[in-house]
Each structure stands twice: as C-alpha cells, then as structure tokens.
C-alpha positions, 0 to 999 in steps of 0.5 A: 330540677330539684336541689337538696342541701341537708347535708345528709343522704338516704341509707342504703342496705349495704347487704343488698348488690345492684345484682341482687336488686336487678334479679330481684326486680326482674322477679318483681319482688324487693331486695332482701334487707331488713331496712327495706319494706316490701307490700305484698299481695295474698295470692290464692292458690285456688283462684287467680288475681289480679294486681290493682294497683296503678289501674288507669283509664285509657280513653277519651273522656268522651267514650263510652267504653274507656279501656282501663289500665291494669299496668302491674299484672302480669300473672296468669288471669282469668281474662273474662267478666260478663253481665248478661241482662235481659236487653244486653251483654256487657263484657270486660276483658283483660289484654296482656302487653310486652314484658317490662323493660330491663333497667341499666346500671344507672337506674339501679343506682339511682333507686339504691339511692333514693330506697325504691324498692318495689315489689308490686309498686315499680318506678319506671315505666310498665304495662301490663295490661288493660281492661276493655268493654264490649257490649252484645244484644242478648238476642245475638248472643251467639255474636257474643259467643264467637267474639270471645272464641276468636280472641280465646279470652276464656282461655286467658286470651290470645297472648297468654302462656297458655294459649302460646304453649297451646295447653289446653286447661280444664275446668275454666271457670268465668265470672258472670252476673245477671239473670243470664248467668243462670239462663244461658249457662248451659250454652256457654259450657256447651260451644265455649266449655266453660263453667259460669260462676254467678256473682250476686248483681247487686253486689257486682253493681255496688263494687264497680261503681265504687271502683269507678268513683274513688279509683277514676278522677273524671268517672262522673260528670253532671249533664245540664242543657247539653253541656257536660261538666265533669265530677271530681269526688272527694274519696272521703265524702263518697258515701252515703249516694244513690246509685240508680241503675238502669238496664231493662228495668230500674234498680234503685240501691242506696250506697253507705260503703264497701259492701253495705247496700240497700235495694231501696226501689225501683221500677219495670219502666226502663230501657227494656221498655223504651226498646221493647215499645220502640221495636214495635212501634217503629222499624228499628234492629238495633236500641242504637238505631232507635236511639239515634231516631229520637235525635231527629224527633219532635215529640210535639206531634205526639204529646199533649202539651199544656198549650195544646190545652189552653190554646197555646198559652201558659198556666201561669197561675201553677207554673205551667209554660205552654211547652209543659207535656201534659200527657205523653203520646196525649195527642194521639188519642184525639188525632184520626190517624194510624200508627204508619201516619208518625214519624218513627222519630217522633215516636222514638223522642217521645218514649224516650222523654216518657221513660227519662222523666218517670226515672228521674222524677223515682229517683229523686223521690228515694233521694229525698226519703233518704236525705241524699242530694247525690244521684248517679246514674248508670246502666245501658239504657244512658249510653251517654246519650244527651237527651237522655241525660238531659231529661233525667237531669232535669226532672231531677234538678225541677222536682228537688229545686236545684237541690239534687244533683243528677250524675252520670258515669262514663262506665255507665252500662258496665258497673255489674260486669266490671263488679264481677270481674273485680272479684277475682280479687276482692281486696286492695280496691280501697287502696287505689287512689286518683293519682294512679291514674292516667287520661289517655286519649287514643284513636284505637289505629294499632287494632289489627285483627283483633289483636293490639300491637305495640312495637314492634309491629306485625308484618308490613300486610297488617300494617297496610291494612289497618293504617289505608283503613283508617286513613280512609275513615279517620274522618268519619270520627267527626262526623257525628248523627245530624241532630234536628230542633230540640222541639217542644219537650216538657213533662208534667210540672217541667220544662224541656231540656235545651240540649245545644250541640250535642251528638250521639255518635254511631258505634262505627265511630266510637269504634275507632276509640279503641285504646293505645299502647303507652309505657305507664309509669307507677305513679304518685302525688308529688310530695312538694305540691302544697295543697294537692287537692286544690292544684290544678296543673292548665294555666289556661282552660280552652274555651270555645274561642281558645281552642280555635286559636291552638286549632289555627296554630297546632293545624298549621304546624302539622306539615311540618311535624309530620315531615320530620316523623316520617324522616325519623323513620328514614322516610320509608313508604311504611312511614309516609303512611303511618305519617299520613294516618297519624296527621288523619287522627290528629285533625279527626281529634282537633275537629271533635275538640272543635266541636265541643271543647268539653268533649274529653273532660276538662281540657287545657292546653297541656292536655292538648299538647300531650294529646298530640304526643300521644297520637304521635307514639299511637302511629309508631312515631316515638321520636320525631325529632331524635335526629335533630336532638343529637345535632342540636346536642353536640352543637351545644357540646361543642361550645360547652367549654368555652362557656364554662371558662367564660362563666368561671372568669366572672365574680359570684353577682355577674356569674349568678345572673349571667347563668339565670339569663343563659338558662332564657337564652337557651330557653329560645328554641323550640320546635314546637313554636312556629316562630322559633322555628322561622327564626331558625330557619332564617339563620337569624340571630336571636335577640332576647329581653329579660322583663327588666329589658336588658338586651342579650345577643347570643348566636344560639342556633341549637337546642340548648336548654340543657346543655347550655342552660340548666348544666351550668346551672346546676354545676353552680350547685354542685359547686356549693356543695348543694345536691342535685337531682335532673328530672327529664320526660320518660317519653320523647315530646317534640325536641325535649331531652328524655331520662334515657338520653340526659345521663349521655350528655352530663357523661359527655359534658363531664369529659370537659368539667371536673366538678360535673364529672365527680358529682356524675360518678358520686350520683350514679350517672358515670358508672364505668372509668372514662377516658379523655377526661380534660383537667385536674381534679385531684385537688377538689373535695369530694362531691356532692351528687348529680341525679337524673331521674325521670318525670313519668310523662311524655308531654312538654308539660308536667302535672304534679298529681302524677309523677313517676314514685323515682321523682317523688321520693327523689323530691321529698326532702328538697329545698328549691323546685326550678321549673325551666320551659313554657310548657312546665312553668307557664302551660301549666304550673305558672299559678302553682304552690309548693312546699319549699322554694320554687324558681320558675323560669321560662321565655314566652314564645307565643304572642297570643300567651304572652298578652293573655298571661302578663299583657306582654309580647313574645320572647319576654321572658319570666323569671319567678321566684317563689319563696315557700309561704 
C-alpha cells in the first residue's frame, strides 16, 4: 500500500473522455491530448515488424531452448527465421496469443488518474505472442520442411488472419542466414514457395547476441566443476567482449558495439568435427546420441596421460599431475587393437575433450591479443552440455590463470537465427532493458497438436489426449542420462574438470519444456527501490539442504491444494485429470530442483512459490481458492461494522496500535501454511504474540488480511487527509486478494463506512450510485482518494524490478511503502531499501523461518519501520 500526502494530484487532459481513452486503448494507440506523450514505432510499408518492447524469457533457466515473449505484438508478421549451418537448422518462430483483455470503467479511471497513456507501452496485463526455438539436422531437412508446413509458419502461422481467412499471400519472403541459405533456397521455394532472403551471418550473430546479454538478466552464466552460476551483465560495461561461436567450425568475432565487429580468428576443428569423427568412429545417428555416450566414457583408455609416461607419477617440476593428457587418443598408437575393440563412449569422451580443449585454449589466445577477459560461448556444438562447458571453461581459466572468464548462453545455438529474425525490425533493441523481462518456469502440458492452448481450451478429446500423456510421462522430466566416473581427463599443461552431478538430458525430456501461457503485464522498475542494481527481492536462497526442507513442506501440502483446484473446477472428471497432471508436474519440478538447486538460475524461495502458481495456471487452475476467498470475505464483511465503532470508540495512541496488531491479526491466515491450515481446521482460536509479547485473542477464522486488516488501516489515512492507493496480485496466488476482486470488497465495506465510501468514489472504485449506503456523511469534507491498482504478479511474493508501469507510476511521488504478509515482507523484500518510509508488517508462520531469520519461533510477529536514510 502506498500513501501519498503532497497535497496536490496529477493533471489530467480534461479534453480526453473514458470513452475516447477506451477506444483508444482498443486501437493501441494514446488519447489525443497535447499533454499526454505517446512512443510510437516507424512502420514499414514494405516490410512487417515487430514490436520489441517487454520481450521475455519464458522458460526454465535450465532449457536450452527458452521460449521468448513478445507481449505487444499483435500486427500481422513475418512468423519465421532460419540458420541453416552446415551440421544443423536452427528455427525461431513466432506464436500469437488471445487478443488483449478489455479494461472496465475503474481501470480507466485510475490510469486518468495517474496519466498512463500507452501506446505501444500498456499497463495491465497483455500477450501477444512468443518466440520459440527449434533445431533440425541438416541431413533431415525435409523433417524441418514438413515442421514448418504443418504449422503454416511461412504463412504467418496457424492463428494468423491470414491463415483463418484462408487467403493465400504471394510473394512470402523468409529471412535466413547461414551457407544454407544459399544452398537450399531453391528446395524451400520449391515445396513450401517461399523466397529466401539472406541475412549476412556475422551480422545475425552479433545482433542475437547483443539482444540476448543486454535484453536477458540471466542469459549468461559461468560453468566450473559441474557447478552453473548465473551472469547478471551490467548493460553499460557490456562491450568490448569476445564472442566465440561454435557450430561446425569456429568463428571468433571481437564485439565493440551495436553493429561494430570484427572477425578476428578462428578455426575448422568445431562441432562438425567432433560429429563428423564420432559418425564414423562410432555408431551414432544423432550428435545428441553421441553426446550422451561421452556421459558414459573414460577417455583414459584412449589418451596418453602424463602418467602413462613417467610411470604413474607427476612431473612435478613443470607442473604436470599424473592425470595430465599428454596426447589425445595417444594410446592407441601403441595398443594392438582395432577400432571395434573401444568403447564408442570412450571415443565419443575423448573427441569431445580434444575438440573442447583446443577451442578454449584458441579463444583465450585472441583474448589476451585483444586485452579481453570476458569470453561467451555460443553455437550448437555446446548444447549446454556439462562437460563441454566445463572443458572450455577450464582450458581457459588454466591458460589466463583465473584471469579470463568462460561464459555460456542459454541461447547458445540460436544467436545467428534469432539475429536474422531481429531484422525484421533493426530498431528499438537498445531500448529494451532487463526489467522487461519475466523468468517463466512451465512444463509445456497445453501443447496439443502443434498448437498452444490457452483458456479456453480445445475439445474434451484434446485435453484427454495430452493431459493422460503427460501424466504418463511427466516423470520422465526427471530422469536424466545416467552419468559414469569423471575418469582421467586433462590436456597438455591442465588438469581435468571435476563435473559432479550434472546431466545432460534427452530431447524427450527437454521436450516437455515447451512454454506456457500467462497474462504479462508491461512491466518497469519500481521507482521507490533505493539501489535497483544492488536489490535482490529472495530473503533466503535454496541451497541443497534448504530446498529439502520447502521439498518436505511444498510435498505434503500438495493433496490438499490439488483437492481444493479440482473443487474450484466443481470436481469434474476433466478437472481430476488436470489435477492429477498438474500434482505429476509440480513433483517432476521439485525433484529436478532437488537434484540440482541451480538448475533454474538463482533460486529463492519466492521463486519457488511463484513456480508453483505458475504450474497451477499452466493446468487450467486460475483460481484454486475463489470459493473459499468469497466465504472467507463475506465472513470478514460481516464483522466489518462492529470493528469500525469498536476502533472509533478508541483514542488516537490505542487506536493507532490496536490497527497495526489488527493488520497481524489478520495476517494468521494462510492456506498456504500447514499449521495455519491445522488451526483452522481444528476451530481453534488463534492466540498471536507481537515481538513485545503482548497476548491478543481474536476469534478470526477467515482470511482477513484486507478486510479486517489493511481496510481500517488505510481508512485511518484517509481519515488524515493522507491518500491511498491499494496494490493487489494481477493473478490469483493461494488465497491472496487480485486487483479484480479488491474494488468489490472496498464498494462493499464502503456500504458501512462513509469515509471509505467517499475516498472509493473520489478514487475512481465506486463508479455508479449506490443503494444501501448506511450513515450520514453529508457533514464530512471532501475526500482524498482511495485506489486499487494491481502489482503485475501472480506469486505470494513481489519483486520490485518488475511491477506493473499502473504501480509504478502510482508509487513515484509516495511517502510511506507498507508491505503486509510473509511472502512480500519476509520471503522477499525483508532486507529491502527504498526511497521513502517503509513499514513492514508480517506474522512468521513457519518454525523453520522464524529461527532461521530472527532466532524466534511461529506466529511471532514483525512490525519494521524503516525511515528513509
């Protein structure tokens, strides 16, 4: 909740009505008023565009192939990139999504109020569209013809107008880079008629990844010893960086900004090599296949290790440990044996070390030349693959002497096809900015038949057929390519990786990574943060034992959140399976976090908790607890009343703190807390202590941080001229109130207060005249007014990077930020500093928490005021 008391209120155009804003918005354009600015995008008439802004990763940070947000397209675009290389195809493609949703009357008002006009920019939440990644082996490339037919991408996709008002366009032009481009042109036009329009593959390079690393906050990350540890890049200390990509051979381009690069070396020893030898060395049909058979090696059977030399020891005197390779695949020249006598996994390990070594050990060589101590790593031949990664990243730490840093993109093999499908448009990327973006964490379940669905959804058949599908395998997402010992690795000079733990899964798993669908709001930095750079909103980050622990809590409560989804859907047999293939996905992800706790970037417990939500809604589940919200809110309403005469009767010090313990108070109950959830259902009467161990009793059985907390606090506001504005989840998470809902219950509490009441109109939230409105109140002076806008999240938590642009232009001029609940005031944000006066108010409702933040035990309470420094 924010409360501002400047006295003054933003202007508002008076030329402009909620109807022509309404139309306006619907044509996605700003309100015509001289005092209103509008960004606009320069359209081409002789090529189509894209709209950039609020681009977004929606996938896991452990994909290789993230989809990527376009949230504010919505024209009519090419669909289609391609990077066809000598080894594989690389496709980014763009997906539409339903059209935007309609805004009511208080909406409108509220963004009158607060001067959001938007054009290309909106504030409330929007999707329109995505971008996905698709890889094809050259050699199948009519499999990668027939993909792109049977979801008619080169003709704008299924979903497109055009395709719908079956026109058929002529002319259809697809960008492409790569040799490919050149050398089947000619079969694309022939079997799909479509015209190939090459893009130079440098430049496509370049430009993906400088989209990537200025656009993506966790695109890059480092790999040492099995362990991945996520890059944030500082967008103004981004260049000059070495970009080494990968694919059959090895480009090496130095990077000194937008458009400004330099081929400086390379070499023919790349992935093509490493898939070519394998091919014939082994019986391998896939570089996938042969990839995973190096999980299985032990290359010391192949190599000449310095030990084989001096008998098993050291040579200590140069530096050289016993497990050193001296010579790759040495050991066959003295061994009497014939090919078909190795192990293919051997072999495969061994090619593997050899091609990874020389490429880090080349790449650092131009570092050094050029004074450079970042490297990124991209290109097909990494496939986020942990030795790989490893390999390079140790060839490059040992030769620099920890100097250098070996970095690796998560977009790795798709740099040259997302490059050319960004020049469909060529301008706005440098306005992109991290904040835009939003870490979606699906399982891909509403794939059916090539086709997304979103709400509503296809025919019952469809959704049998996918949902027994994955159910049926929805534990195949954790079971990863078993991995043998390490071995003896090395190279010349260097020690061997120690990888521990890591896997490298089959495309059958990562295949059900697919991406969801979700309502993205246009997002923005909270302006109140007071160093954004340095906030980080995880109060606690989940180690190894941490997780176990939320594992252990998150597992057990499942039952009984899949029991109350499935009732929320009125208990159909549809909705047993959804419920039943939602609590398959929820495990399959706890299990991989198991596993490895870094496997999604850096991971706290507020991410935990959204990644639950966000499973929830992937299934169809969009609000597991409305039923019990609407008992629990006209339980709260009921007693409203009495509350306010009992609060009213009080004077101003008794007032002030019964309010603060009433917030606590209320603060009890949440679904979402195992031994909240115990109480309630034992009908026991809640006994909560402040940190001053003051005892209350308050007979409480619903829901009621809003009702019967955060409402009469902020009336007391209100009632000091102090204005208000209510901030609420865009998206339902657990039993938490949304923006949607909140306006009814203040309309409804205003039927029994008339300082609510009059705030409620002056704010917007009570549009229409009222009937059955208690009390007198013609003798009250005008009011200051009451707002609700919403948050831009779906989560128990907040993180203030990225917050609907209605909250942060409602937040820029306030004087005190109250944060109320665990999850935004103790999962996140507890160490969090802002610009003005925050109060932070929450009730620990975890034993574990309580002792691990403060030493203290469950149901303590906090009450933190922080003036502003």
């Amino acid at each position: 909740m924010a409360a501002n008391n400047s006295g003054s209120e933003p202007r508002i155009p008076e030329d402009v009505t909620l109807e022509e804003e309404a139309e306006a918005e619907a044509k996605g354009k700003a309100p015509a008023a001289s005092s209103a600015t509008t960004t606009t995008m320069n359209r081409s008439g002789s090529r189509p565009q894209l709209d950039l802004s609020g681009a977004a990763i929606h996938g896991t940070l452990e994909d290789r192939n993230p989809t990527i947000l376009l949230p504010n397209q919505s024209d009519d675009i090419s669909h289609l990139a391609l990077d066809i290389g000598g080894s594989l195809i690389k496709l980014v493609y763009f997906s539409r999504h339903a059209d935007q949703p309609t805004e009511d009357k208080r909406k409108l008002s509220t963004k009158r109020r607060l001067e959001i006009f938007t054009g290309a920019r909106r504030s409330y939440p929007v999707l329109g569209g995505r971008l996905h990644f698709v890889k094809f082996e050259t050699g199948k490339l009519n499999e990668c013809l027939d993909f792109i037919s049977s979801k008619q991408l080169h003709r704008g996709g299924v979903d497109s107008p055009s395709w719908r008002s079956g026109a058929q366009p002529d002319n259809i032009v697809i960008k492409a880079t790569g040799g490919g481009a050149f050398k089947y042109a000619d079969l694309f036009k022939e079997r799909l008629g479509v015209s190939l329009e090459k893009e130079d593959e440098m430049d496509c390079l370049v430009a993906g990844a400088n989209f990537l690393l200025k656009a993506i906050r966790h695109e890059a990350f480092t790999h040492m010893d099995g362990q991945k540890e996520y890059v944030q890049i500082d967008q103004n200390d981004l260049f000059p960086y070495l970009l080494v990509n990968v694919g059959s051979g090895v480009s090496i381009i130095k990077v000194d900004g937008h458009g400004k690069f330099q081929r400086v070396s390379g070499t023919n020893v790349g992935g093509g090599t490493y898939w070519g030898l394998g091919r014939l060395m082994t019986e391998c049909k896939s570089f996938d296949e042969l990839l995973e058979l190096s999980q299985r090696g032990d290359n010391s059977t192949i190599d000449m290790l310095v030990g084989d030399i001096y008998g098993g020891l050291d040579y200590s005197k140069i530096g050289l440990s016993a497990s050193t390779i001296a010579s790759s695949f040495g050991k066959t020249i003295s061994d009497n044996k014939e090919l078909s006598d190795y192990r293919p996994e051997d072999i495969s390990l061994s090619l593997l070390r050899m091609i990874s070594y020389n490429i880090g050990q080349i790449s650092y060589l131009n570092a050094l030349r050029y004074g450079l101590k970042r490297i990124f790593f991209g290109g097909f031949f990494i496939r986020g693959h942990a030795y790989t990664m490893d390999t390079i990243s140790f060839a490059v730490h040992f030769w620099s002497k920890g100097e250098a840093k070996a970095m690796f993109l998560r977009h790795e093999g798709f740099l040259g096809a997302l490059g050319a499908f960004m020049s469909y448009e060529k301008h706005g990327l440098d306005d992109l900015s991290a904040h835009h973006l939003v870490e979606r964490f699906p399982m891909g379940a509403p794939y059916v038949g090539g086709k997304i669905h979103g709400p509503p959804l296809g025919d019952l058949n469809e959704k049998i057929s996918w949902m027994e599908k994955f159910v049926q395998k929805g534990t195949q997402i954790t079971a990863p390519v078993p991995m043998g010992a390490p071995a003896t690795t090395g190279m010349g000079g260097f020690e061997r990786p120690t990888s521990k733990g890591d896997i490298l899964r089959s495309d059958a798993s990562a295949a059900l990574n697919v991406g969801v669908l979700h309502l993205v709001p246009s997002l923005d930095v909270f302006p109140l943060l007071e160093d954004p750079k340095t906030y980080e909103p995880n109060t606690i980050d989940l180690d190894h034992d941490e997780f176990k622990y939320w594992f252990t809590i998150l597992s057990d409560h499942l039952p009984d959140l899949v029991e109350k989804a499935v009732a929320s859907e009125g208990g159909t047999d549809d909705a047993k399976r959804r419920g039943d293939a939602f609590a398959h996905a929820f495990s399959a992800h706890l299990a991989r976090l198991t596993e490895e706790p870094a496997a999604y970037g850096k991971f706290g417990l507020a991410n935990l908790l959204e990644l639950r939500e966000e499973c929830l809604r992937e299934f169809q589940f969009f609000d597991a607890y409305v039923s019990i919200k609407q008992r629990e809110n006209e339980a709260s309403l009921a007693v409203l009343p009495d509350l306010l005469m009992e609060l009213d009767s009080m004077d101003e010090e008794d007032r002030l703190l019964a309010l603060i313990e009433g917030v606590l108070a209320a603060n009890i109950f949440d679904w979402g807390s195992k031994a909240c959830v115990d109480l309630y259902n034992q009908g026991t009467i809640i006994e909560i202590y402040r940190m001053s161990r003051k005892k209350m009793q308050r007979p409480w059985r619903a829901s009621a941080d809003v009702v019967l907390g955060m409402l009469p606090l902020a009336r007391e506001f209100l009632r000091r001229g102090v204005e208000v504005v209510l901030v609420a989840n865009s998206l339902p998470a657990l039993n938490d109130i949304t923006a949607n809902e909140l306006p009814e219950i203040v309309a409804e509490a205003a039927k029994h207060c008339g300082i609510l009441r009059k705030a409620a109109e002056a704010g917007g939230l009570i549009v229409d005249a009222m009937a059955g409105i208690q009390g007198d109140t013609k003798d009250e002076p005008a009011s200051v007014p009451l707002m609700v806008v919403e948050n831009g999240c779906g989560s128990p938590c907040i993180d203030f990077r990225q917050v609907s642009s209605e909250l942060a232009a409602a937040a820029k001029d306030a004087d005190l930020l109250i944060l109320e609940g665990m999850g935004r005031s103790l999962h996140t944000n507890l160490n969090a500093r802002f610009k003005c006066d925050a109060l932070k108010l929450a009730m620990v409702k975890n034993q574990r928490l309580a002792e691990k933040l403060f030493n203290g035990n469950i149901y303590d309470c906090i009450c933190k005021f922080e003036p502003v420094s």
